[in-house]
C-alpha positions, 0 to 999 in steps of 0.5 A: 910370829911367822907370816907367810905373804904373797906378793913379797917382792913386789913395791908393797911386798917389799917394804911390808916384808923389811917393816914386819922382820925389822921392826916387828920382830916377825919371820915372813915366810914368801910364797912365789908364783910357782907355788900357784901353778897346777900340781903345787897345792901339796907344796904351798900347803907345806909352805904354809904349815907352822905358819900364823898368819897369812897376807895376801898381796898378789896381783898384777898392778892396775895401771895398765891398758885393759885388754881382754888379756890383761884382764884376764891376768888381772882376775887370776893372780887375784882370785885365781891366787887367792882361791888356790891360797885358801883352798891349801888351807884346808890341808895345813893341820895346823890353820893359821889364825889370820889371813890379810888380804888385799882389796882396793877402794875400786870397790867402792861407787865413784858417787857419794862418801863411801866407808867400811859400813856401806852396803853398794858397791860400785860399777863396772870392772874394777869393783866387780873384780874387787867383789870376786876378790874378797868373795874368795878370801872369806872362804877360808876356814871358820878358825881363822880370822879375815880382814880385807883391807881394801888400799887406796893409792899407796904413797912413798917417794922410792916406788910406786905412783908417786914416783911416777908423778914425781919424775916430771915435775923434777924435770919441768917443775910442773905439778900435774893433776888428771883431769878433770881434777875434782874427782877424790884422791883416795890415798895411804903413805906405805909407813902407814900400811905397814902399821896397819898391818902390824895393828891388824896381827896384834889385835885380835879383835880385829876382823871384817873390812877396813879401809887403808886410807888417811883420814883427810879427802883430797881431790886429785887437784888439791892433791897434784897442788899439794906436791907441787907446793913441796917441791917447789913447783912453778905451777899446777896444771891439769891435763885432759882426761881424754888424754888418759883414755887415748893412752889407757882406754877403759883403765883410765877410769882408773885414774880420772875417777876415784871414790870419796872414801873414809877410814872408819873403823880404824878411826874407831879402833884408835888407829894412829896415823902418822901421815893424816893429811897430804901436807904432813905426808910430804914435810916427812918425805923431805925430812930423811934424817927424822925417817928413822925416828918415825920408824921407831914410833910404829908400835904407837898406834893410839 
């Protein structure tokens, strides 16, 4: 199949690109920025053509201090992206069949369990921008299928948040949790992710919302203790919130709250994951000569 992806050469890009050419057998068409830019509708819609299948992945990364141009940029290479996305849909002769596109689990309330059934969602900017988002997406034409898959904190060892809290606990072997500690770690390994998506374009009754997070809920202390005891840390510590708001202002809501977030209805789908718990997430990363045996699993999803 051929998949045309935005955001291809970010973290998540890149791996989800090299799984679904090298492991899929699929053909990943990428779509830079410059095919967003004013005037550029005619050459997206030719980038998009004898595509059957779209993922959208673009957008400027979260963790960042929210400034009022910060978040600017945040809401255009979301919805700003998306809306010229779908919109060159409608000059492509041949729609694809699907389109994937990237949400988070910010859209949900930080209060209460939340899954893919649940009505409310939360407040403040981060769920608001998630709502615009996905609103955007399920404009596109009624032939062509919708999944929104909204990400909780997407794991892996070479990249990403992980690596960012790696670093100091192989420096100082201190594990560190964000204060307060108690609030819900929502959380997927990107091999999972990349199955999902796989599992998203085979199966053709899929569609609607689905969470990409493991089923096991873990707290942002039980989480931070977790990868200390893998990597043998002397102890785990957390550090005060208020550390976070002094470093990050509004964004550190980002990081000292979370929400309590199930995967329904990949659960209900059979969906395989092979990372279910934080435990056997880590004993895969510290066994790299198994890495390509479990590579080799990703057409198994029951």
């Amino acid at each position: 199949m051929r998949i045309a992806m935005t955001g291809a050469t970010g973290y998540i890009g890149k791996h989800l690109s090299r799984y679904l050419t090298e492991e899929c057998g699929h053909e990943v068409v990428p779509l830079g920025r410059l095919m967003f830019r004013d005037g550029m509708s005619a050459r997206l819609a030719q980038a998009l053509t004898h595509c059957q299948a779209i993922i959208n992945l673009a957008g400027a990364p979260i963790n960042h201090r929210w400034t009022a141009e910060y978040k600017q940029e945040l809401a255009d290479s979301r919805i700003g992206v998306t809306r010229r996305l779908v919109r060159a849909l409608t000059n492509v002769k041949s729609t694809p069949k699907l389109l994937i596109s990237a949400s988070a689990v910010g859209y949900y309330p930080t209060t209460g369990q939340c899954d893919e059934y649940t009505r409310t969602r939360g407040d403040g900017f981060l769920a608001n921008l998630c709502y615009a988002w996905e609103k955007e997406a399920r404009l596109c034409p009624k032939q062509t299928r919708v999944i929104i898959a909204r990400f909780g904190v997407v794991l892996s060892t070479d990249g990403g948040a992980l690596h960012q809290m790696l670093a100091p606990l192989r420096m100082t072997k201190v594990a560190a949790a964000i204060g307060p500690g108690t609030q819900p770690f929502p959380w997927i390994d990107l091999h999972d992710l990349c199955r999902a998506m796989d599992f998203f374009i085979r199966c053709e009754e899929a569609a609607g919302v689905f969470n990409l997070v493991a089923p096991q809920q873990v707290s942002q202390h039980a989480f931070a203790k977790a990868m200390g005891k893998a990597y043998r840390a002397w102890l785990t510590l957390t550090v005060p919130r208020r550390l976070f708001k002094l470093l990050y202002g509004e964004s550190a809501s980002f990081l000292t709250e979370g929400q309590l977030v199930r995967p329904t209805r990949l659960l209900e789908a059979d969906f395989h994951f092979t990372s279910p718990t934080v435990e056997q997430f880590f004993e895969k990363q510290l066994q790299p000569k198994q890495s390509g045996i479990l590579l080799n699993e990703a057409t198994s999803h029951k």
